[in-house]
N, C-alpha and C positions, 0 to 999 in steps of 0.2 A: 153248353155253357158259353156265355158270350166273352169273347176274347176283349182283355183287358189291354189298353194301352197308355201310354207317359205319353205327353205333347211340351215338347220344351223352349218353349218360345212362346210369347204370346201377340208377333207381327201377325202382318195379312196372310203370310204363308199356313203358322200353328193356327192362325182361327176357323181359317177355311179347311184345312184337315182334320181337326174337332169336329165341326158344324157336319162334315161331312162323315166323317166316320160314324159318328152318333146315327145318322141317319140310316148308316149301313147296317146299325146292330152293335156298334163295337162299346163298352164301357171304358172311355178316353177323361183321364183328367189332365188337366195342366198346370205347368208351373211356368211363371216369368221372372227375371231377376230383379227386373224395377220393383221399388215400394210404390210406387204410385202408378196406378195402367193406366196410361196414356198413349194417345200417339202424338209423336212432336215431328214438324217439319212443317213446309208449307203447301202445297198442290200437288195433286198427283196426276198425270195427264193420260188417256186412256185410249187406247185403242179398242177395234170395233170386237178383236177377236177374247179383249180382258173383259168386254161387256158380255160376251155371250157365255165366260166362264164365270161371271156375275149372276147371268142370267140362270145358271145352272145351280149355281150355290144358291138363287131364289132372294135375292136380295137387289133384282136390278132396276126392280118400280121402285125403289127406296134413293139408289145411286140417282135416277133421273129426276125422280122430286127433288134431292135435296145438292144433289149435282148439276151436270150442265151437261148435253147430249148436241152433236151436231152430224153435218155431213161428212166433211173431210178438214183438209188444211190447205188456206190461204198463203201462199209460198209468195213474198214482196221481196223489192231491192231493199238495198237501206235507206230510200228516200218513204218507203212505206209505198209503193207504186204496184201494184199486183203483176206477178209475172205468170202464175199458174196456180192452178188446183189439181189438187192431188185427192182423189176420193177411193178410198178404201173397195177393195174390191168387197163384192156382198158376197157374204155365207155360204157354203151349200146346206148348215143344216140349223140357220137362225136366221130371224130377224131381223135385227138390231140396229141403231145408229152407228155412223163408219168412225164417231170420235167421240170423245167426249174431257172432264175433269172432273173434281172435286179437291176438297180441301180434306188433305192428308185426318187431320183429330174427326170431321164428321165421318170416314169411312170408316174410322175406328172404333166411332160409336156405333154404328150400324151395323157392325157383324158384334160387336161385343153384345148389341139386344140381344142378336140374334144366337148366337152362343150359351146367352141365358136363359133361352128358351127350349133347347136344347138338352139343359139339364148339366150342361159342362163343368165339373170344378174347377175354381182358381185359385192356383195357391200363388203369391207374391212374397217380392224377397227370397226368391228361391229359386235354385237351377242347379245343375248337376256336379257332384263331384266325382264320382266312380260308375263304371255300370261294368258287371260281371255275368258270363252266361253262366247259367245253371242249368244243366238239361233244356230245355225246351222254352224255357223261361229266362229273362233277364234281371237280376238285380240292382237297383239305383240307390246309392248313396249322395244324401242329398247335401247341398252347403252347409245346413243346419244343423247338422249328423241325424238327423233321421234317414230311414231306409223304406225302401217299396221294392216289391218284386211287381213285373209284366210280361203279359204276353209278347208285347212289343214299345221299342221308344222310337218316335218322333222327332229328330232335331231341328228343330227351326228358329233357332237362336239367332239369327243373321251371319253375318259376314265375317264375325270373328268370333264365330260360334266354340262355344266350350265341349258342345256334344262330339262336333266334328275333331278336336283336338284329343279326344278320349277315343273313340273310334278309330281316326286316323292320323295318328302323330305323324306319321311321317308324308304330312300333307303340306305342300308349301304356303306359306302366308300369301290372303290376298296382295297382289300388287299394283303401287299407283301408276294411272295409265298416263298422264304429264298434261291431265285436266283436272279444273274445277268447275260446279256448278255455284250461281247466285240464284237464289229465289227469293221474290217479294211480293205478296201478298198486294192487291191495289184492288180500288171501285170500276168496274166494269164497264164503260162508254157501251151505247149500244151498235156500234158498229164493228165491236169484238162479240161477235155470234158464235166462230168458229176460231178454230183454233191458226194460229198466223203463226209463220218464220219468215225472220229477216236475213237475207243473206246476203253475200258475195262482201260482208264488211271484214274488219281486221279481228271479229267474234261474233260467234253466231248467239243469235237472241230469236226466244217463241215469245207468244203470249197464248195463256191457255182459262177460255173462261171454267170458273168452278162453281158458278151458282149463278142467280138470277142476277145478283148485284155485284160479283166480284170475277177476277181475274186472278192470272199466278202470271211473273215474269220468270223466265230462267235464261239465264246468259251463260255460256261457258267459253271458259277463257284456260288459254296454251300458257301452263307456270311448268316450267320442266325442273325446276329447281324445288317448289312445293314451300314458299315463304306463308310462314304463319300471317293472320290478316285481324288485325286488331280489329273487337266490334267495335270501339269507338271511331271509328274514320271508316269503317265500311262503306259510308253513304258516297264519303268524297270518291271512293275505290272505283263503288260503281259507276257513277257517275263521270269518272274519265276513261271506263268502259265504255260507256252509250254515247260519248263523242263520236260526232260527226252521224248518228242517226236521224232521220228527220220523222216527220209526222205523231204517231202516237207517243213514240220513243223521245222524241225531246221532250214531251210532256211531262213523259214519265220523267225523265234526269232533272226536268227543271223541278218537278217536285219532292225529291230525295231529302231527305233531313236525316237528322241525330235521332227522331223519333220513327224513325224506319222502320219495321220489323223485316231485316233482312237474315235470308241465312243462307249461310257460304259454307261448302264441303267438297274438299278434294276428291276427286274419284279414283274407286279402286275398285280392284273386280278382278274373279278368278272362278273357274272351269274345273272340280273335279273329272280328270279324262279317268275313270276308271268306273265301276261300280260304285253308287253314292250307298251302297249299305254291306255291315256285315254283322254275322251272328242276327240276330233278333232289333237292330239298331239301324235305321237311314234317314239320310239327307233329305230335306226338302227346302226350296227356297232360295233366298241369298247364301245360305250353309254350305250347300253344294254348288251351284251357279249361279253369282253375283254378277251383274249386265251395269252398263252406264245406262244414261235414261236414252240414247239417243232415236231408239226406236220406242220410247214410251209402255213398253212390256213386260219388264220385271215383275210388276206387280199381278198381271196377267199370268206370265208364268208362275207365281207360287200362288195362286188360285188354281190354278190346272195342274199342278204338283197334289194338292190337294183331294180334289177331284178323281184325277185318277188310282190315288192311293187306294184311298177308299174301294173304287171298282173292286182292284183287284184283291183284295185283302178280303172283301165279301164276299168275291164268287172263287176265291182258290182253295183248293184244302191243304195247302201249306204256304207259308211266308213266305217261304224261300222260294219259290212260283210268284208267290204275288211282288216280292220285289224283284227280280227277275221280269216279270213282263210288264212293272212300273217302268224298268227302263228301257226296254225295247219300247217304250210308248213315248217316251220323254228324253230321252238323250239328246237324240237329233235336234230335236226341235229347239231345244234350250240352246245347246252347243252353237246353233244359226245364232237367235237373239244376243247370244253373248259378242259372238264373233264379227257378226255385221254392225253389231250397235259400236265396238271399237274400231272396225274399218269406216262406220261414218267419222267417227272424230278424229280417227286419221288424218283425212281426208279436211276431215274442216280443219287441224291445224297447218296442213298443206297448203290451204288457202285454196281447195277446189272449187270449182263455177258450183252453183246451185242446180245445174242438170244433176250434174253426176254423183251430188249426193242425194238428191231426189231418189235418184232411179237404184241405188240401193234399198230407200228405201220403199220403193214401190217395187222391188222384186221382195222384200222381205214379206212384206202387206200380203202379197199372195199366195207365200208358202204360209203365213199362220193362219190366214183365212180357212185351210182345210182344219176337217176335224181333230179334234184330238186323240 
């Protein structure tokens, strides 16, 4: 009998655990809380080692048509002046380009085809209120008051996941790291090929192309106090952010308007240090390890959270095995991404040279380049 499973979430982490569990045999529906499935934000920037767990999920000809793929990252002063390249160490068991982007809603059209090909249910307006073991099996009480029984439940609600809160109350709340990110969405100059940061100014600024025609900016800036930021005057906000950048970057500020599409989010992030599952229920994702973007891998990571669920949940004769050597396979690795992506912005609110946050993250580059 094919083991039955709940997926509760429907980001990049629940989809690529559906896509992949289905593939393993397992019958997986899911539910998300939004009415409307979407994905909202603006770009998403990608490493070589998120392409090759792209590549795995079989959906990476799709990222590169309708995404942007390059070598590495063009690292400039603030005048836009090139200081170094920084190129992704290659594979030992992929191919793939060392960087890449895309725009957050088309990746979410793209695993959602893909999901529906799949055979995946979706249920919306819905996510969990109760889950009880029963022998061997888990019971879910849903927001609706309906109920399902499973073999096993999936949480991949994000970052202030309700699964995680049912599972582990006595989990501390994500906390804010005393950064925010801007993202804004712009037309592509052909001389952003790859991906760029600008450093050694008073905040650090990438540009990250997402398509043949477009770009993502993301600037983040040191708010230790965490003041709300009206979307009416965002533009002006950013815009005495990008003082004193030159080259593409004035371009950018001199054309900021009211009619921006900018978007601004505090960051926050937290590390389950324990087992991310118990009874018949685990973590995967932001739920359990939520990262800043600063090494560009979060999204990465809950694709390979995915991934390897899957493996193991296929080839063990108990869950309790398969979650069990989910995290001897995923701990580490996640626990790095979290904890170097917040010693880069350490670091950048320090006001460190541009070597030294390089070379964290070209030590990190090389530990995720091994397999999973």
């Amino acid at each position: 009998m094919k083991k039955t499973g709940l997926i509760v979430g429907g980001g990049i982490a629940g989809m690529s655990a559906a896509i992949m569990l289905r593939r393993g045999g397992m019958d997986v529906e899911m539910v998300d809380i939004a009415e409307e499935w979407k994905m909202i934000g603006a770009g998403l920037t990608i490493s070589a080692s998120t392409l090759r767990a792209f590549q795995q999920l079989g959906i990476l000809e799709q990222v590169r048509e309708f995404g942007h793929t390059h070598p590495g990252i063009q690292v400039c002063d603030v005048a836009g002046r090139p200081l170094r390249h920084v190129v992704s160490p290659p594979l030992p068991d992929a191919d793939v380009p060392g960087a890449g982007g895309i725009l957050r809603p088309v990746l979410h059209g793209i695993l959602a085809q893909c999901l529906a090909e799949h055979d995946v249910r979706v249920r919306l307006g819905l996510t969990v209120s109760g889950i009880r073991q029963e022998g061997e099996r888990s019971a879910v009480q849903f927001s609706d008051g309906t109920s399902g029984t499973y073999d096993f439940i999936v949480g991949t609600d994000g970052l202030f996941s309700t699964t995680r809160k049912l599972i582990f109350p006595e989990a501390a709340a994500p906390a804010f790291t005393g950064q925010a990110c801007w993202r804004l969405v712009l037309p592509r100059p052909p001389e952003i090929d790859q991906r760029h940061f600008f450093l050694g100014g008073p905040v650090k600024v990438g540009l990250t192309p997402v398509s043949r025609a477009e770009m993502y900016l993301f600037l983040l800036e040191h708010i230790p106090q965490n003041p709300w930021r009206d979307p009416a005057t965002q533009h002006i906000q950013l815009g005495k952010l990008l003082e004193g950048f030159g080259g593409i970057l004035k371009s950018v500020r001199e054309g900021l308007s009211p009619a921006s599409t900018i978007v601004y989010r505090p960051l926050e992030g937290h590390l389950l240090r324990h087992d991310w599952y118990r009874g018949n229920a685990i973590l995967l994702g932001d739920a359990a390890h939520a990262t800043t973007p600063q090494l560009a891998s979060g999204a990465g990571m809950a694709v390979e959270d995915g991934i390897v669920l899957a493996a193991e949940v296929s080839q063990c004769d108990s869950l309790q095995e398969a979650f069990a050597n989910f995290m001897r396979r995923r701990y580490e690795r996640c626990r790095l991404v979290v904890e170097n992506s917040l010693e880069i912005g350490r670091l950048e609110v320090a006001g460190a040279t541009g070597v030294e946050q390089t070379a964290v993250v070209e030590r990190s580059l090389a530990v995720l380049a091994q397999p999973i």
